[in-house]
N, C-alpha and C positions, 0 to 999 in steps of 0.2 A: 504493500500500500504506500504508496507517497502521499505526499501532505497538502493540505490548503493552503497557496498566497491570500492572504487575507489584506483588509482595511476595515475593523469596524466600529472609526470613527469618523465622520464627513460629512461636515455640514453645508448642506445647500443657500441658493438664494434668498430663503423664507428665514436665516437666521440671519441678523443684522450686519454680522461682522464676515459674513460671508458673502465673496465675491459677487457680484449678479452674475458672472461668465460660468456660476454654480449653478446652473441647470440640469435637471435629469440625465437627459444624454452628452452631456459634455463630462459630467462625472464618470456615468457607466462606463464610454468612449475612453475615456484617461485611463481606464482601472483597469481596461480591457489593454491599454497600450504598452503600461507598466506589467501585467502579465499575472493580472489579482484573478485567485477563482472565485471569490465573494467580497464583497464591498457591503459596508451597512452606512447609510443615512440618517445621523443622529443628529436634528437641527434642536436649536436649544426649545424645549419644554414644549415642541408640538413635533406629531408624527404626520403633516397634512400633506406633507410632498412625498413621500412615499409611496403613492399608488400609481404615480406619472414614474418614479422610477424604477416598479416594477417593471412597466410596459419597456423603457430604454432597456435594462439589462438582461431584457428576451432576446433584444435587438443584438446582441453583442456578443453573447455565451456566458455573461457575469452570473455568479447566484446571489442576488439582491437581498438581504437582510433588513428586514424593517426597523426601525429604532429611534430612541431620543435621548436627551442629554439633559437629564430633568435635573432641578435644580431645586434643591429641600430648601424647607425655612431657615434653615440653619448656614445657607448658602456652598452646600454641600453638592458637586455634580457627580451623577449617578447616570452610568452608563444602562438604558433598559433597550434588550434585544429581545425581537420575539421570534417563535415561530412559523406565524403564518400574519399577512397583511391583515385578515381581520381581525386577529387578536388586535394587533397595533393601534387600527380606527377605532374599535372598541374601548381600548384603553384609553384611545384620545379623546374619547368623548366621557368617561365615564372622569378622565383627571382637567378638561375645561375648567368646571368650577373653579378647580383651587388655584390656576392663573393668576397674573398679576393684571389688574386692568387699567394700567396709565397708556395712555395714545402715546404711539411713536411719533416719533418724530424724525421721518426717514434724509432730515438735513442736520442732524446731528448724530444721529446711530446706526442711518445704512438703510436702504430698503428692504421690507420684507416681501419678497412677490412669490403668488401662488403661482404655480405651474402646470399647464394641461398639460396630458398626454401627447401633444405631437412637440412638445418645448416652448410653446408660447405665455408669457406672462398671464394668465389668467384673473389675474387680481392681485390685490395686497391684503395682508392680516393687519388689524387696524391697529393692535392692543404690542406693545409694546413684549416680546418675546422673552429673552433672558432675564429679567428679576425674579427674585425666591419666588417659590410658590409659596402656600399658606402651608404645605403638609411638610411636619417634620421626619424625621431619617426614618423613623421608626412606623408611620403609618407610609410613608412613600414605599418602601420596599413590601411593606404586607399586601397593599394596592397593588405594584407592580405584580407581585407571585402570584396574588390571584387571577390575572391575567397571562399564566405562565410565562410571565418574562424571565429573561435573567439576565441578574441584577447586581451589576460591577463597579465597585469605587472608580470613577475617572479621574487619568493621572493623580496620582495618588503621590508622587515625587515632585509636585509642587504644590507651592507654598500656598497660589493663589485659588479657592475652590477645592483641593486636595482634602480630601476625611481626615489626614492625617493634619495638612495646617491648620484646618478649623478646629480638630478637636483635640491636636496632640499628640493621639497614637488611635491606631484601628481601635471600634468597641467592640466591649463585650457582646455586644447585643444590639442591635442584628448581625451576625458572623457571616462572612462572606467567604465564598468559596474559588474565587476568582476577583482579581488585581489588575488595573489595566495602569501601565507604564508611560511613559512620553519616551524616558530614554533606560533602556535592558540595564547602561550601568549604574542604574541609580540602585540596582536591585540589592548589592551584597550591604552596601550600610544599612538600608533599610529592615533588612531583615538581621543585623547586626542590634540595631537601635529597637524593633519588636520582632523577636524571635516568630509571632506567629504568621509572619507572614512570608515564611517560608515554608508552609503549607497550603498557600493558595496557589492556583493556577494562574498564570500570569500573561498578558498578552501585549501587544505594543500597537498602537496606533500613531495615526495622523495628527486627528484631530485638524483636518485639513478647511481651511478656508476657502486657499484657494486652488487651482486644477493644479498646479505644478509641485504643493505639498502631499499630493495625495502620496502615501507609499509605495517603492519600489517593489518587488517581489520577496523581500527580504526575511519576512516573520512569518512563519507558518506553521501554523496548526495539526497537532498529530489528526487526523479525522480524512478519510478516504474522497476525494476531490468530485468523485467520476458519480455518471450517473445524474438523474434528474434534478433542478434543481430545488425542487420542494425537497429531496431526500439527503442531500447536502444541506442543506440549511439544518434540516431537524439535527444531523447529526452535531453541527460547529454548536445548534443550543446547547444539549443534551452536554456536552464536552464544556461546554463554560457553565452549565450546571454542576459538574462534577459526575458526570453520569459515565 
């Protein structure tokens, strides 16, 4: 079995700090040219653009991974991957509420634009994207799992947004099973400075803005590439479940 090039962290145009040249197929398109077998789309604290890039990453050979980069009251970001698109609209609908509702303001934060299926701007989100939600660490992840998401500290080796800046050190409670990285060598102090997180599974992303940060082919996942992509996807879950 060989392994999956992965990326799954990349945020689209519907995130403010994300490039507009961050459309569906221009991402899928990039992911496919770096030599990724799954790519996920995690815009901060909505899963809206995701169903425009399922349709691109049919287009391309990608296995699309649904996702978002939710952001607890505690200002805590939280990597949540699902399984299948409806889980993800599901969850987008069922976590609305607990949004931030201040207006953007796309001359000082970036536009947020929806995107159709064929890549054309289809609207903007009006409500201003990355600030906390109202759910803390503790009800955010119960949410997510009911949803079978799975549910990974993002960058976790920085300072700003990191579980560990804001709180210190991993908690007790919720334990995670998986770790997402910015950089592999932050790994040995980290797990020097809390021994327990050299028992979680570890991955590394982007966290891409823009088309040229997406990752190389470089980080990959033990998990069998080949085959459908509905059946690669369940697998990369299942593997950042601890399964």
């Amino acid at each position: 079995m060989s392994g999956c090039t992965y990326d799954l962290h990349i945020h689209s145009c519907l995130s403010p700090c994300g490039d507009d040249s961050m459309t569906a197929y221009n991402i899928a398109g990039m992911a496919k040219i770096k030599g990724l077998r799954a790519a996920a789309l995690t815009d901060h604290n909505t899963c809206r653009n995701c169903r425009p890039f399922f349709s691109a990453c049919a287009g391309y050979g990608v296995v699309p991974v649904p996702g978002m980069e939710l952001t607890t009251a505690e200002e805590i970001h939280l990597l949540l991957l699902f399984d299948s698109l409806e889980q993800a609209e599901a969850f987008e609908d069922k976590f609305a509420p607990f949004r931030c509702r201040i207006p953007n303001r796309p001359d000082i934060f970036g536009n947020q634009y929806l995107i159709a299926d064929d890549d054309s701007v289809s609207g903007e989100y009006e409500f201003l994207l990355p600030p906390a939600s109202s759910l803390g660490l503790s009800d955010a992840c119960e949410l997510a799992l009911s949803f079978g998401a799975a549910v990974i500290p993002a960058h976790i080796d920085r300072p700003a947004n990191g579980i560990i800046g804001i709180l210190g050190q991993m908690p007790e409670s919720p334990r995670f099973g998986c770790v997402e990285l910015k950089d592999p060598k932050a790994l040995p102090e980290l797990v020097r400075t809390d021994p327990s997180i050299g028992s979680c599974r570890v991955i590394t992303d982007s966290d891409a803005h823009y088309l040229w940060d997406i990752n190389e082919a470089d980080a990959v996942l033990p998990v069998d590439p080949h085959g459908d992509p509905d059946g690669v996807r369940k697998r990369i879950i299942a593997y950042l479940k601890g399964r």
